[in-house]
PQR file of N, CA, C, O and H, with PARSE charges and radii, in Angstrom:
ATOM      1  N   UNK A   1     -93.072 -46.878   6.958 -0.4000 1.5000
ATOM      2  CA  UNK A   1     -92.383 -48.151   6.988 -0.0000 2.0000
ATOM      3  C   UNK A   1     -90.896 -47.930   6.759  0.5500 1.7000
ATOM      4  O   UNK A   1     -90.542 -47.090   5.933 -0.5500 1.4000
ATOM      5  N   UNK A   2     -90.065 -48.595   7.403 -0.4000 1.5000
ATOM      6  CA  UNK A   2     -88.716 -48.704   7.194 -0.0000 2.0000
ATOM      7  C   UNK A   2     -88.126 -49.661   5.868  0.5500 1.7000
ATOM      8  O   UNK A   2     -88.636 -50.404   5.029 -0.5500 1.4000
ATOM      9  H   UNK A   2     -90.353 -49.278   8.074  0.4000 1.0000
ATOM     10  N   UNK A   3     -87.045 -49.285   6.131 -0.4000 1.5000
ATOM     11  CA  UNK A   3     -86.096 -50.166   4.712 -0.0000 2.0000
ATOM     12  C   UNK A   3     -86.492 -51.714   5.389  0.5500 1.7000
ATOM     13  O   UNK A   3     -86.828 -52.196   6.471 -0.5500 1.4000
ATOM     14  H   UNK A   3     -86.630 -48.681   6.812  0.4000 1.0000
ATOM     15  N   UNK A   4     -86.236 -52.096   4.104 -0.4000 1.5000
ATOM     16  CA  UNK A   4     -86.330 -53.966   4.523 -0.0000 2.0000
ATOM     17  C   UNK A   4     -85.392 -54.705   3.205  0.5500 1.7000
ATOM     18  O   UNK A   4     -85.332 -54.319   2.038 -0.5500 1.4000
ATOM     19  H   UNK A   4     -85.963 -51.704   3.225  0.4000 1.0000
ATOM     20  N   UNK A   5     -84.817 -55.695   3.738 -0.4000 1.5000
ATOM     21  CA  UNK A   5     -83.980 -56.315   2.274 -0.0000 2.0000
ATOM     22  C   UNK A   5     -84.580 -57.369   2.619  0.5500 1.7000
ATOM     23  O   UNK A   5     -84.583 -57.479   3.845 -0.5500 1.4000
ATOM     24  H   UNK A   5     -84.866 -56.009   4.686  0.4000 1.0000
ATOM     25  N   UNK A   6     -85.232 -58.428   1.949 -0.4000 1.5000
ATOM     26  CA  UNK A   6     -85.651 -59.304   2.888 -0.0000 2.0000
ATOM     27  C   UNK A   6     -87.000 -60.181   1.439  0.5500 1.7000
ATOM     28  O   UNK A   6     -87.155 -59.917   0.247 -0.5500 1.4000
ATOM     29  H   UNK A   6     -85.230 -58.339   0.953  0.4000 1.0000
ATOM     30  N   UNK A   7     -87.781 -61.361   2.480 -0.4000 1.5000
ATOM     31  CA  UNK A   7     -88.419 -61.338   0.738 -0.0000 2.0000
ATOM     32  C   UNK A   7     -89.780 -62.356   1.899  0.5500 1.7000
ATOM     33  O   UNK A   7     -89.753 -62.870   3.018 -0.5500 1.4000
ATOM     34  H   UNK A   7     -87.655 -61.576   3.449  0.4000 1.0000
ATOM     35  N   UNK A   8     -90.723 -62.210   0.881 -0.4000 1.5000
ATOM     36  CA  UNK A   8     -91.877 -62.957   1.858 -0.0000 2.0000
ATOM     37  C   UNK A   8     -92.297 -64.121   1.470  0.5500 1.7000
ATOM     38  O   UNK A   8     -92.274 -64.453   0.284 -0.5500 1.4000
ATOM     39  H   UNK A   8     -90.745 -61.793  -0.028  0.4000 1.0000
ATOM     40  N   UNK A   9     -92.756 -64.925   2.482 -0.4000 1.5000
ATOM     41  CA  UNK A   9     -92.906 -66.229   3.001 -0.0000 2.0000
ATOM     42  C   UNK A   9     -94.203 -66.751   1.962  0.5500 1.7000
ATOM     43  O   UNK A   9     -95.216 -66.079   2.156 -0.5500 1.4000
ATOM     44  H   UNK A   9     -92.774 -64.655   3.445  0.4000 1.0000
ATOM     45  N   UNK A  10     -94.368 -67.882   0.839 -0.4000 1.5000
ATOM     46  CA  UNK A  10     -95.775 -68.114   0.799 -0.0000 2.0000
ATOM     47  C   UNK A  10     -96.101 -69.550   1.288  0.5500 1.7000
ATOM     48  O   UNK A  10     -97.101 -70.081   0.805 -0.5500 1.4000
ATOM     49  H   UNK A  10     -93.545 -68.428   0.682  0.4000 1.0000
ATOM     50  N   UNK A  11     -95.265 -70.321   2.316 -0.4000 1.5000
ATOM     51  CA  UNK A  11     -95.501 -71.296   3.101 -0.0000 2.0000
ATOM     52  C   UNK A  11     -96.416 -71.052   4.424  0.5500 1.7000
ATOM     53  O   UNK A  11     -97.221 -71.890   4.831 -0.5500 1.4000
ATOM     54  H   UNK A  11     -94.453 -69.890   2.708  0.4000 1.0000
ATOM     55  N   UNK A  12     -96.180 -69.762   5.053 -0.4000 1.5000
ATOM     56  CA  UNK A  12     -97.820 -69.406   5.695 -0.0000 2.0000
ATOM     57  C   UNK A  12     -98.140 -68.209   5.437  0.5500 1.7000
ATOM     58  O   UNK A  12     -97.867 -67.182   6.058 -0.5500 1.4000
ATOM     59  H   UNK A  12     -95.527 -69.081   4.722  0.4000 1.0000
ATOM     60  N   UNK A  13     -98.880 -68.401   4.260 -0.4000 1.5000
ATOM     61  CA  UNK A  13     -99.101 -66.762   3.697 -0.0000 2.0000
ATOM     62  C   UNK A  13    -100.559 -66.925   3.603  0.5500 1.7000
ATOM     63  O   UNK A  13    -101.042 -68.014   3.293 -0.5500 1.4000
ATOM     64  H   UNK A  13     -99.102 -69.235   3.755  0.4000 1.0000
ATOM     65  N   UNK A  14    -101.428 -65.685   3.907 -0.4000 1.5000
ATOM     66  CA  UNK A  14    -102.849 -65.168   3.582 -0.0000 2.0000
ATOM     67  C   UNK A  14    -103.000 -64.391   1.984  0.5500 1.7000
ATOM     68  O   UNK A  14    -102.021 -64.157   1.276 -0.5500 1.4000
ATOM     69  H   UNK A  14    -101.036 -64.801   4.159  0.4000 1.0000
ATOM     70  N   UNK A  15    -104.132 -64.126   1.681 -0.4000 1.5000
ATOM     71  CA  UNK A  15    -104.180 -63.181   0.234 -0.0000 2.0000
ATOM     72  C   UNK A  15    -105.497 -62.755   0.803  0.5500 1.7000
ATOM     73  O   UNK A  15    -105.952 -63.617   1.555 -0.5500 1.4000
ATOM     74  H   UNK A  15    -104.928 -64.315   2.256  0.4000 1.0000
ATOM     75  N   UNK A  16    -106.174 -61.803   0.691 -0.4000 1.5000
ATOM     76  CA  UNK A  16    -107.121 -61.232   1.044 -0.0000 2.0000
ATOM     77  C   UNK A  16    -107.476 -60.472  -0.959  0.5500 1.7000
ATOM     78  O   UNK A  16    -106.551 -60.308  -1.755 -0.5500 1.4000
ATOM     79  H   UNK A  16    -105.805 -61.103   0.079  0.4000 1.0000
ATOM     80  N   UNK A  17    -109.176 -60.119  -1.336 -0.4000 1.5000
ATOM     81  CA  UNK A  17    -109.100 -59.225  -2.327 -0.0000 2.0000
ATOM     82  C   UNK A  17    -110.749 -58.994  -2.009  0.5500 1.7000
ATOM     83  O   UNK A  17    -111.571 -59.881  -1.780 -0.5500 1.4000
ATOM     84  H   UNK A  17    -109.927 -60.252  -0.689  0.4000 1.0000
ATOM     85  N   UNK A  18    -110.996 -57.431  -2.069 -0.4000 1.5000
ATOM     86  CA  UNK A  18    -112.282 -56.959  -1.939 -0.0000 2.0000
ATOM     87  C   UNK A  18    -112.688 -55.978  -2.917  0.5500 1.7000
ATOM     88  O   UNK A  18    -112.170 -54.872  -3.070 -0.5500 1.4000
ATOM     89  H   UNK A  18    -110.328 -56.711  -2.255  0.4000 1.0000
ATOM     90  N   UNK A  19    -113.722 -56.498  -3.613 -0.4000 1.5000
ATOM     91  CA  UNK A  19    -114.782 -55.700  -4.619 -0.0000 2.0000
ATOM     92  C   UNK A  19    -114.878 -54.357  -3.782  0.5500 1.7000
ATOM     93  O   UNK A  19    -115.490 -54.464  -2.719 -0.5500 1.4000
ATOM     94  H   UNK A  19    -114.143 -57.396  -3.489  0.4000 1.0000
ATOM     95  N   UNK A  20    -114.381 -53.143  -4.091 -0.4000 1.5000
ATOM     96  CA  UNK A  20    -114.929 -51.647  -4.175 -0.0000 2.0000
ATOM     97  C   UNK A  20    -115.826 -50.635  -5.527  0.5500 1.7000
ATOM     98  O   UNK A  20    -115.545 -50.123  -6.611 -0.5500 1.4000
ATOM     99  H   UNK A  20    -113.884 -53.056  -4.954  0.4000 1.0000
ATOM    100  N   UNK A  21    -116.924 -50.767  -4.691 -0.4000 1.5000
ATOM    101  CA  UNK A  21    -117.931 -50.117  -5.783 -0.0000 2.0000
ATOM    102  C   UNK A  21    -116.957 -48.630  -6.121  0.5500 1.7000
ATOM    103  O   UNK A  21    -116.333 -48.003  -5.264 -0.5500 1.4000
ATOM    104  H   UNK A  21    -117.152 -51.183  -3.810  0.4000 1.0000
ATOM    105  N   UNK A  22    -117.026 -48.333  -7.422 -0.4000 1.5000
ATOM    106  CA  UNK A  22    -116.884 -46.822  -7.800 -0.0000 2.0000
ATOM    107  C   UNK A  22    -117.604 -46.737  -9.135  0.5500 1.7000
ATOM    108  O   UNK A  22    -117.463 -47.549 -10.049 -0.5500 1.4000
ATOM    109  H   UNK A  22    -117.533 -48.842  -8.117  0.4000 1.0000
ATOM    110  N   UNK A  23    -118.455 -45.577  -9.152 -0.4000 1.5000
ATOM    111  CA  UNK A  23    -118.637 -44.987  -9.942 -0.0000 2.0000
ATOM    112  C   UNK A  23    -118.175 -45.175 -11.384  0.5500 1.7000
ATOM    113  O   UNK A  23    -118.951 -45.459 -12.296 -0.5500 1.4000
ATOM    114  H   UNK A  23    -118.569 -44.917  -8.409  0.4000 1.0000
ATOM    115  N   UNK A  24    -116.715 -44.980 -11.548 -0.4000 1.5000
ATOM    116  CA  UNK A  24    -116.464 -44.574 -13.065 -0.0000 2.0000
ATOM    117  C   UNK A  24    -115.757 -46.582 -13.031  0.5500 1.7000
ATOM    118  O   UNK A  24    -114.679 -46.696 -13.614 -0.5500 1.4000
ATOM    119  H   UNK A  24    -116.085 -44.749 -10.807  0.4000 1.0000
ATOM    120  N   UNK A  25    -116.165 -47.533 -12.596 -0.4000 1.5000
ATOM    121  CA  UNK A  25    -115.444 -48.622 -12.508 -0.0000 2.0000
ATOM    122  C   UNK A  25    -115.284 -49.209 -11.084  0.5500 1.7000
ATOM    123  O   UNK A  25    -114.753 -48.456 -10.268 -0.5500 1.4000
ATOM    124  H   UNK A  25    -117.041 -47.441 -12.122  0.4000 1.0000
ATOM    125  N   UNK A  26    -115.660 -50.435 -10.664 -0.4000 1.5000
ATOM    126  CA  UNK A  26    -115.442 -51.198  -9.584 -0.0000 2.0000
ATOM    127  C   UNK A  26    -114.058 -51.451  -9.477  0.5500 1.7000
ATOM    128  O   UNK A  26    -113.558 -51.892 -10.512 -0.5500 1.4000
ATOM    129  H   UNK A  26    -116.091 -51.046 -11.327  0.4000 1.0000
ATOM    130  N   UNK A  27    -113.342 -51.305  -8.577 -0.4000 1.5000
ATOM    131  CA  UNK A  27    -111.967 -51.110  -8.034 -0.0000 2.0000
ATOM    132  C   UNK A  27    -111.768 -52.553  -7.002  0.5500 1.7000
ATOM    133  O   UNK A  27    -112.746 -53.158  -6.562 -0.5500 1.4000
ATOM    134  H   UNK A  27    -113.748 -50.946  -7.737  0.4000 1.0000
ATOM    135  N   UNK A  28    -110.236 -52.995  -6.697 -0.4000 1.5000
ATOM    136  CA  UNK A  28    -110.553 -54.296  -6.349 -0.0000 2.0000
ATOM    137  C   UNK A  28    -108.799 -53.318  -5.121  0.5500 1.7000
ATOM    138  O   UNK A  28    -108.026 -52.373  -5.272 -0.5500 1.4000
ATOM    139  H   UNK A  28    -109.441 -52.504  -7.055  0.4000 1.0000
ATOM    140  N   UNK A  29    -109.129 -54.590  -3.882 -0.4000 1.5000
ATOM    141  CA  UNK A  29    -108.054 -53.941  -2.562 -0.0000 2.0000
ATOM    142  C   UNK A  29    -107.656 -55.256  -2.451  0.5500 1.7000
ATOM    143  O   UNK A  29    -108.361 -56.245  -2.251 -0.5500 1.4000
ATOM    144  H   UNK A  29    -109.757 -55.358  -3.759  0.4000 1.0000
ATOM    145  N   UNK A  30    -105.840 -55.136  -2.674 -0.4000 1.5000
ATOM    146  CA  UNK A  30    -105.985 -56.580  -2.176 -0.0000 2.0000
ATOM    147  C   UNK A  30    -104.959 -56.864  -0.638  0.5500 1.7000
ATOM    148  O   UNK A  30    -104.336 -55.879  -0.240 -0.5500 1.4000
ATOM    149  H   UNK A  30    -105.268 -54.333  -2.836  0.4000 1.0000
ATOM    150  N   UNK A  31    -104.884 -57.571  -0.206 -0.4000 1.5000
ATOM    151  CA  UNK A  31    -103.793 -57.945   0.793 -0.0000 2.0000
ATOM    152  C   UNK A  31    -102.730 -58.486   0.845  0.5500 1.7000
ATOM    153  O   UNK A  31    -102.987 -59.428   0.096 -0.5500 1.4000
ATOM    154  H   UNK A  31    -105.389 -58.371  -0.529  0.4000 1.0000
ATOM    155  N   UNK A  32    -101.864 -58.617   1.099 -0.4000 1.5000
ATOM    156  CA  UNK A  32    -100.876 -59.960   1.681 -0.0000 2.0000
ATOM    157  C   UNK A  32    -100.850 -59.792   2.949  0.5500 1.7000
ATOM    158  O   UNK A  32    -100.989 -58.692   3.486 -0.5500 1.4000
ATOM    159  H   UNK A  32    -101.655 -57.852   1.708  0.4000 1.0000
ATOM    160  N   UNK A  33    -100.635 -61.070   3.662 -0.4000 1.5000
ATOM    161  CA  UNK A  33     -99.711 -61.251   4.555 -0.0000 2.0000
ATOM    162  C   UNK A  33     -99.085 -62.810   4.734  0.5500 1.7000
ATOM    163  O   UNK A  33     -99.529 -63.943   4.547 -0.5500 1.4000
ATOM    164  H   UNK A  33    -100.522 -61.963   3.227  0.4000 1.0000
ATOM    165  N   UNK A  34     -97.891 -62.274   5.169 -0.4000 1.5000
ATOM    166  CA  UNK A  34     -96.943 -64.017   5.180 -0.0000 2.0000
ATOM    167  C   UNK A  34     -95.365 -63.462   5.834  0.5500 1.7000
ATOM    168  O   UNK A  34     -94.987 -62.295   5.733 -0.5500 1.4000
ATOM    169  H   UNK A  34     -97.531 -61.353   5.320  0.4000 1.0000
ATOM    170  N   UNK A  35     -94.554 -64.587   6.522 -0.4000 1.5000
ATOM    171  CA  UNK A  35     -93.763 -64.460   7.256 -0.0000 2.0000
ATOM    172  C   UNK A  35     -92.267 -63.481   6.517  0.5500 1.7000
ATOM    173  O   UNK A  35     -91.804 -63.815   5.426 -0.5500 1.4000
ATOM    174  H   UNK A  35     -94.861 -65.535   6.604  0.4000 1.0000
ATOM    175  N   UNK A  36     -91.970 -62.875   6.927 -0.4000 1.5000
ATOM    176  CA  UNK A  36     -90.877 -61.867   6.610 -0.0000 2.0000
ATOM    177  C   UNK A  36     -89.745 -62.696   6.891  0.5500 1.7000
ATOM    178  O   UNK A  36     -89.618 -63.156   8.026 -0.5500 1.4000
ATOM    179  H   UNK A  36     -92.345 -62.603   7.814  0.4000 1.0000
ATOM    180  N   UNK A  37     -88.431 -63.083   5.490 -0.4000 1.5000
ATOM    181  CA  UNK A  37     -87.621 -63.672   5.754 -0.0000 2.0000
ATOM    182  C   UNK A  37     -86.299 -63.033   5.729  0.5500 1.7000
ATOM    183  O   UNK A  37     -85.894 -63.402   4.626 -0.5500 1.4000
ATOM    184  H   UNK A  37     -88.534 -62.709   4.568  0.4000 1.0000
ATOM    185  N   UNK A  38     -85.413 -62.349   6.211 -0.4000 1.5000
ATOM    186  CA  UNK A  38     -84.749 -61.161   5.755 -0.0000 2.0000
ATOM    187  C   UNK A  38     -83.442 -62.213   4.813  0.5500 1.7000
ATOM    188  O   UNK A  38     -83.096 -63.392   4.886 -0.5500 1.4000
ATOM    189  H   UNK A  38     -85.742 -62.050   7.107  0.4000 1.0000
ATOM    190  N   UNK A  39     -83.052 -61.109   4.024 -0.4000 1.5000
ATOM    191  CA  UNK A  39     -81.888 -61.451   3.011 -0.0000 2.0000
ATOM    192  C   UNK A  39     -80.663 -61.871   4.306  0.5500 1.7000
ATOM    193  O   UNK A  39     -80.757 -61.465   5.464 -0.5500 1.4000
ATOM    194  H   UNK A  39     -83.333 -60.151   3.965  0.4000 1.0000
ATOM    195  N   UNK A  40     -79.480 -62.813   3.756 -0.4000 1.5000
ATOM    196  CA  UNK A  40     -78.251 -62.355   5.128 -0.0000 2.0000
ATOM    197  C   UNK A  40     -77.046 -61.967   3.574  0.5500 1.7000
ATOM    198  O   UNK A  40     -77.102 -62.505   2.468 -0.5500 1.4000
ATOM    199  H   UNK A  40     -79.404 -63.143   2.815  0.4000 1.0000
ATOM    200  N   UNK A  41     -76.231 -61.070   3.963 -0.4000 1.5000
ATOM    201  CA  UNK A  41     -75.215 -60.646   2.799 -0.0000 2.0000
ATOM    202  C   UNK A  41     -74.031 -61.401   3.699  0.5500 1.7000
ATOM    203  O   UNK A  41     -74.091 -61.490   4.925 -0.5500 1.4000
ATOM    204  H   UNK A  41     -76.186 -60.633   4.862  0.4000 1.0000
ATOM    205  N   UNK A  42     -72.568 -62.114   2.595 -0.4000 1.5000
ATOM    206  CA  UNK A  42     -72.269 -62.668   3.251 -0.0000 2.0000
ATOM    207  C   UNK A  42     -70.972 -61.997   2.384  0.5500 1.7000
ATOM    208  O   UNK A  42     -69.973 -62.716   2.386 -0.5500 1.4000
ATOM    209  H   UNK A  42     -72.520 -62.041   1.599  0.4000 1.0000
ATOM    210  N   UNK A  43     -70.851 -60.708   1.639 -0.4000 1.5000
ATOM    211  CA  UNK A  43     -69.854 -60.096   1.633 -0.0000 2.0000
ATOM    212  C   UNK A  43     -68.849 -60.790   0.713  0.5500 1.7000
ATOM    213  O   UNK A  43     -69.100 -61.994   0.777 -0.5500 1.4000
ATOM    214  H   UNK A  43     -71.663 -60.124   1.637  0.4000 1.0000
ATOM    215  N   UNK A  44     -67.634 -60.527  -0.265 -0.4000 1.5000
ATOM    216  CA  UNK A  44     -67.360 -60.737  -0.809 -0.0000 2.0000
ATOM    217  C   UNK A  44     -66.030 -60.602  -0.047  0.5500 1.7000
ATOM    218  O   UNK A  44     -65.865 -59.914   0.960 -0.5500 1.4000
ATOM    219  H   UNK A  44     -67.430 -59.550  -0.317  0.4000 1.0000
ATOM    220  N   UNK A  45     -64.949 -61.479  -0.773 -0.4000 1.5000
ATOM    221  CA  UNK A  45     -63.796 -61.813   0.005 -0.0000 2.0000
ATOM    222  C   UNK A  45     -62.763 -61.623  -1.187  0.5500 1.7000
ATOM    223  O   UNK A  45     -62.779 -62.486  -2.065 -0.5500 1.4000
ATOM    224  H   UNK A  45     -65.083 -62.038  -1.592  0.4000 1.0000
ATOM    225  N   UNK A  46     -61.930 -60.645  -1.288 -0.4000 1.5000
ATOM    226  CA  UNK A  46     -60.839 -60.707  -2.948 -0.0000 2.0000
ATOM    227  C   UNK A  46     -61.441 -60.325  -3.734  0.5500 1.7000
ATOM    228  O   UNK A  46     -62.033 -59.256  -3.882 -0.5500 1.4000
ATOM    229  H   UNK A  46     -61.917 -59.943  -0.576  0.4000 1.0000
ATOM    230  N   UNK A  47     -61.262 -61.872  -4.785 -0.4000 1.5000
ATOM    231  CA  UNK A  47     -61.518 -61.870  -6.095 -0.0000 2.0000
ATOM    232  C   UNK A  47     -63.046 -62.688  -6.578  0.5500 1.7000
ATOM    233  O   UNK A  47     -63.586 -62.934  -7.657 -0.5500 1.4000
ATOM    234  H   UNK A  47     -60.781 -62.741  -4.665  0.4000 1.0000
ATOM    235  N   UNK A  48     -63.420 -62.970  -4.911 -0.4000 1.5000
ATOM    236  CA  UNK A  48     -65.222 -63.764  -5.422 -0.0000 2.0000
ATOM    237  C   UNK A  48     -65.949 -63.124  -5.378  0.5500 1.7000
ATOM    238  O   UNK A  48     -65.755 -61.949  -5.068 -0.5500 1.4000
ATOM    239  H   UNK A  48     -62.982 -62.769  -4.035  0.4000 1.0000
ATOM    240  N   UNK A  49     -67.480 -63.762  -5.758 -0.4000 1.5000
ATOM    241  CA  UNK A  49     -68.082 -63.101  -6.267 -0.0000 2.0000
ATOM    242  C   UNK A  49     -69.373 -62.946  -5.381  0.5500 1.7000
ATOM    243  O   UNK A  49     -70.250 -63.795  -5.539 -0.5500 1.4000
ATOM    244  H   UNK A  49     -67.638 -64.716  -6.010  0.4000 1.0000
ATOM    245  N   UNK A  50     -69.583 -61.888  -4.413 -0.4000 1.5000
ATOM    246  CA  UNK A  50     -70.306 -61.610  -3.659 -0.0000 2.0000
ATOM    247  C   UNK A  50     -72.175 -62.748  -3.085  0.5500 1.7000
ATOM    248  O   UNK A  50     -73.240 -62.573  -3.676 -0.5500 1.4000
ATOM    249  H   UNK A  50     -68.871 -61.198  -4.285  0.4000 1.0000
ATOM    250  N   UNK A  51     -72.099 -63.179  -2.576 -0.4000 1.5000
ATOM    251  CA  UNK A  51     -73.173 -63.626  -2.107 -0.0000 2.0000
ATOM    252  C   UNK A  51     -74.385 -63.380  -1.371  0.5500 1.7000
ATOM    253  O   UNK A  51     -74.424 -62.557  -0.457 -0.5500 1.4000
ATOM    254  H   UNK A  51     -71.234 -63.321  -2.095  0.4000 1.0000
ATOM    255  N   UNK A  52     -75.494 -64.145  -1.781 -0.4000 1.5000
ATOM    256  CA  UNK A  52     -77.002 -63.307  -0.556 -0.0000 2.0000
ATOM    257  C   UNK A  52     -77.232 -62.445  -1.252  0.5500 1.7000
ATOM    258  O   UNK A  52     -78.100 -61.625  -0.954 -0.5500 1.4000
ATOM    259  H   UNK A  52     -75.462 -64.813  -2.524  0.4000 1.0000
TER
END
């Protein structure tokens, strides 16, 4: 996977979580998925104070 600055969506977001049998303890997998919103930087100008 590549770099990402960016932050995720839970207005259409999934969660997925599945019971895995193990041995020394049942183990749990979980998911996301939901829309990727990227950061925008809007750079600082002088003496202000950087934004985004």
């Amino acid at each position: 996977m590549g770099s990402c600055s960016g932050a995720l969506s839970a207005i259409d977001f999934d969660f997925t979580m599945e019971r895995l049998p193990d041995p020394k303890g049942d183990r749990v997998k979980i998911g996301m998925s939901g829309k990727f919103l990227p950061f925008k930087y809007y750079g600082a100008k002088g003496n202000e104070q950087a934004l985004g």
